[in-house]
N, C-alpha and C positions, 0 to 999 in steps of 0.2 A: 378524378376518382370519386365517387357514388355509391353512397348505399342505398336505399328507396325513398333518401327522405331530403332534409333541406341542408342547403346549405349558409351564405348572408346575402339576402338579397336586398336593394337599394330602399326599402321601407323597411323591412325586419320587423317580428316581434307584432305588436298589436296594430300598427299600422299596414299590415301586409293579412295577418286574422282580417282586419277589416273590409279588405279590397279583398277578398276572397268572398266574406258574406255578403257582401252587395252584387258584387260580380257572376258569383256561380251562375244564378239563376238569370242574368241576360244572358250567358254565353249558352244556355240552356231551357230555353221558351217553355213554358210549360210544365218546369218541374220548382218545388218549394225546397228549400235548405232547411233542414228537421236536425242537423248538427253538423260542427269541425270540429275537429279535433288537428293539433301540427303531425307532422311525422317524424321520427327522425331520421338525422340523415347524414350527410357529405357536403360537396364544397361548389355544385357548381348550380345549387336551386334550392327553392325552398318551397315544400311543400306540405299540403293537407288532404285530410280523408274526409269529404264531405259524406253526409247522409242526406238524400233527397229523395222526395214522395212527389209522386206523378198522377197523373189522370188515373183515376179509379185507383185509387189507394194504391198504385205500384212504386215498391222502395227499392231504391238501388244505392250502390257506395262507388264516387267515384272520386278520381285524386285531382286537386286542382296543383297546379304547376307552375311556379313561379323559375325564370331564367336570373339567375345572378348578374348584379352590375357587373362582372367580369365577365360573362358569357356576354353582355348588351355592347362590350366593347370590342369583342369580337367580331360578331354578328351583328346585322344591322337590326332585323325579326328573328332572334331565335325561336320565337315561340313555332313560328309558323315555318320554321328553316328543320326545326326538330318533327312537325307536324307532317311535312313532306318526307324526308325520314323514314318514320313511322308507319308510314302510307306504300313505301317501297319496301321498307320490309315485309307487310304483312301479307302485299300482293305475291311478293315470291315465296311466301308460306312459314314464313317465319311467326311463333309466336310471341308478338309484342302488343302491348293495348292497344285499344282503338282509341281514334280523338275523336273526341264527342262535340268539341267546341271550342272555339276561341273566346278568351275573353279580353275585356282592355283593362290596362289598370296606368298610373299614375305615370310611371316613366317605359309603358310597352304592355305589350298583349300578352296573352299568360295561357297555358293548355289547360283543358278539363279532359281526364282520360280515364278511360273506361279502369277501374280496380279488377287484378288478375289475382287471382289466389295464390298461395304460394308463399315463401319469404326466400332470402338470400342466408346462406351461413358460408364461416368459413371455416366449420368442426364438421365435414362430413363422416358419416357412421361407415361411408365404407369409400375410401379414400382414390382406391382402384376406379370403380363408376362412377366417380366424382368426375375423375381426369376426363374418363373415357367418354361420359356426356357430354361435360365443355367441351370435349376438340369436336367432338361431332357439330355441335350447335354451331361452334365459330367456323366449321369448314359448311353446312349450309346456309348461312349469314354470307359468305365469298362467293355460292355461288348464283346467290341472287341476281337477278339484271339490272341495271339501274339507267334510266333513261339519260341520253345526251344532255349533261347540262346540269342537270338536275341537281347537283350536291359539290362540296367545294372540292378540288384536288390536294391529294398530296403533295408538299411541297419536296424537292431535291434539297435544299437547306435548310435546316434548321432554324428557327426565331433564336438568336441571340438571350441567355439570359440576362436581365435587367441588373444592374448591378453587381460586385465581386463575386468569381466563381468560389464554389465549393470547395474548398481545398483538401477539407475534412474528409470530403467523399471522393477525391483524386478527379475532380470536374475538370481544371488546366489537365489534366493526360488524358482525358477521353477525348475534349476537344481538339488535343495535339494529334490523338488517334484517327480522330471523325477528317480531320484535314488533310493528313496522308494516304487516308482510304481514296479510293476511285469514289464518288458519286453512286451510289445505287443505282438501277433503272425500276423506272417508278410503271411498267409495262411489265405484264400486263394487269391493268387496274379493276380492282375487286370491288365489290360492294361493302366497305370496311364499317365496323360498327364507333372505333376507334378509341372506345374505352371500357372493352372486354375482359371485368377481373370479376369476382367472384360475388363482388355486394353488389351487383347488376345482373344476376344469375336465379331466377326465383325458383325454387324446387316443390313436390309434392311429393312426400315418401324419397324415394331414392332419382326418381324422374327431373329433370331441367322440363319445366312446361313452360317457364317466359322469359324473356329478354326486356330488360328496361334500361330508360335512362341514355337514349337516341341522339342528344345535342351536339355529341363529337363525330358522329356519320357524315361519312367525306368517302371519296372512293382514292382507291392507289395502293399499292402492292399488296398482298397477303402476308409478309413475311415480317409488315409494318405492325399489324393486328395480334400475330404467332409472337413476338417479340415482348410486347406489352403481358400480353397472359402470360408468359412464361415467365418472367418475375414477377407476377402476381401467385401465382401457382407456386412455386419458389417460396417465395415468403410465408406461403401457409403451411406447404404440406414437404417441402426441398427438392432437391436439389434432383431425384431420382423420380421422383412425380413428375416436378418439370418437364423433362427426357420421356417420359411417357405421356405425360399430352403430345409433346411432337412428335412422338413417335402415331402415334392416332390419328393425330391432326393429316400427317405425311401420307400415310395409310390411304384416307379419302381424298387427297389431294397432294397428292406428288406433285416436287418442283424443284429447282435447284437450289441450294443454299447458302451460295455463291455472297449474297449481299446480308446472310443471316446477323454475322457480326456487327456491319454496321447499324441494322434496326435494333441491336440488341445494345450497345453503346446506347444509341439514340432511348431508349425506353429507358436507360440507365438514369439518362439526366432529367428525365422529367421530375420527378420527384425531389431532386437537388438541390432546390431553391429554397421549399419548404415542407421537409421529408418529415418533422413533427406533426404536422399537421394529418401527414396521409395515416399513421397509427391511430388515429381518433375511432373512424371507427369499425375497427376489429371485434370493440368489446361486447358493440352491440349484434354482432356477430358468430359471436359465439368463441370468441378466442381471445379473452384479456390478457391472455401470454404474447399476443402479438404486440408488441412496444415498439418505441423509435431505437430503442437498443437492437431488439432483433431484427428489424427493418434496416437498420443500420449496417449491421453486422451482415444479415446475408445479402445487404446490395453490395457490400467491400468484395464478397465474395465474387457474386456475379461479374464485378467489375476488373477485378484480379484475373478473372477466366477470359474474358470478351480481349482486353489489352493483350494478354498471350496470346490471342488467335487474331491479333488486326496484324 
């Protein structure tokens, strides 16, 4: 989960400011670094808003990008795995920044990418076209093309999480649920963005004008994508908004909803490991009311409703 900015990456802090001001302007020929600044941000990068002056005094802002040591462990290049991505989104018309450059830094290559106007909240002024934007945006994001090969698959099972399940959050009864479920089919596979919530959402007045924050782009079912935003929508705005992004989302893209429960379990447990951490940041969001209590509280819910319908 992502809002526009950083999260710990394997320098952190002034060793990573450094490798940004050395770095911008190789990954960028031509142009001078006239300031950084960090951003804030989330959990899966760390990044900055450079300011740089170009031939004939042309100044532009763009965001350097650093992948977290947990994203490197994932991926072998995220930079350049996010960069390809990015590159398919924008081709099928989707509004996401442009990469401008790669740069190297100490333990991997890092993005420089064009700054889009906009910010992320999660207080919209009219809650109705909030919905109705996002499901629009996530149902042309599915129906992108994405070339053979190109981005990793959905997987049919789940990664095991790392040590004692959740108990607090009923994680043993989702997994007892996820096991007696049939298997999803992971056909017919989408162009998924794969972590579609709302601090990844930049707006202008009441408009969605961009999509940020590419690294989890993988292709495989839509209903994997519908899942995630629906407890993200959920958590901000409840339980009846939810229902009305799907219901929009369904609108431009009918399908059947057959495996809906299991992505929806599945989107349950991501967060389960370490759901303190994803409250962080709401505040700079625009919603300080959203805490690990109500996070808490309406994931019990969601997960109360998904077990009645496995």
């Amino acid at each position: 989960m992502e809002v526009s900015g950083s999260g710990v990456g394997t320098m952190g802090g002034v060793g990573r400011e450094r490798e940004a001001r050395e770095g911008v302007g190789r990954a960028m020929p031509g142009w001078e670094l006239m300031g950084l600044e960090p951003m804030a941000g989330g959990m899966s990068a760390e990044m900055f808003l450079a300011d740089l002056a170009g031939p004939g005094g042309e100044r532009r802002r763009v965001v350097v990008r650093f992948p977290s040591a947990y994203v490197r462990t994932l991926i072998a290049d995220p930079a350049a795995y996010e960069a390809r991505a990015i590159g398919i989104a924008r081709a099928g018309g989707v509004s996401a920044p442009e990469v401008l450059g790669l740069g190297e830094a100490e333990d991997g290559r890092f993005l420089v990418l064009e700054y889009l106007e906009g910010a992320p909240t999660a207080a919209p002024a009219d809650p109705d076209g909030f919905v109705a934007e996002a499901a629009a945006m996530l149902a042309a994001i599915h129906s992108v093309p994405v070339p053979d090969g190109a981005l990793m698959a959905t997987k049919a099972l789940q990664t095991p999480t790392d040590g004692p399940l959740n108990e607090d959050l009923r994680e043993p009864e989702v997994v007892a649920a996820l096991a007696r479920l049939s298997p999803p089919s992971l056909e017919p596979a989408v162009f998924r963005h794969g972590d579609f919530w709302p601090g990844n959402w930049l707006w202008q007045g009441e408009r969605l004008t961009g999509v940020i924050d590419w690294e989890n782009a993988l292709t495989g079912p839509a209903l994997a994508d519908l899942a995630i935003s629906r407890l993200d929508v959920r958590w901000i705005l409840g339980r009846e908004a939810m229902e009305a992004f799907t219901r929009r989302y369904l609108e431009l893209r009918p399908m059947p909803l057959d495996d809906l429960v299991t992505w929806d379990l599945r989107a349950a447990r991501r967060p389960m490991a370490n759901l303190p951490e994803w409250a962080g940041p709401y505040a700079a969001l625009g919603r300080p009311d959203v805490t690990f209590e109500s996070l808490r509280s309406t994931l019990l819910e969601s997960v109360d409703e998904a077990l009645g319908r496995s």
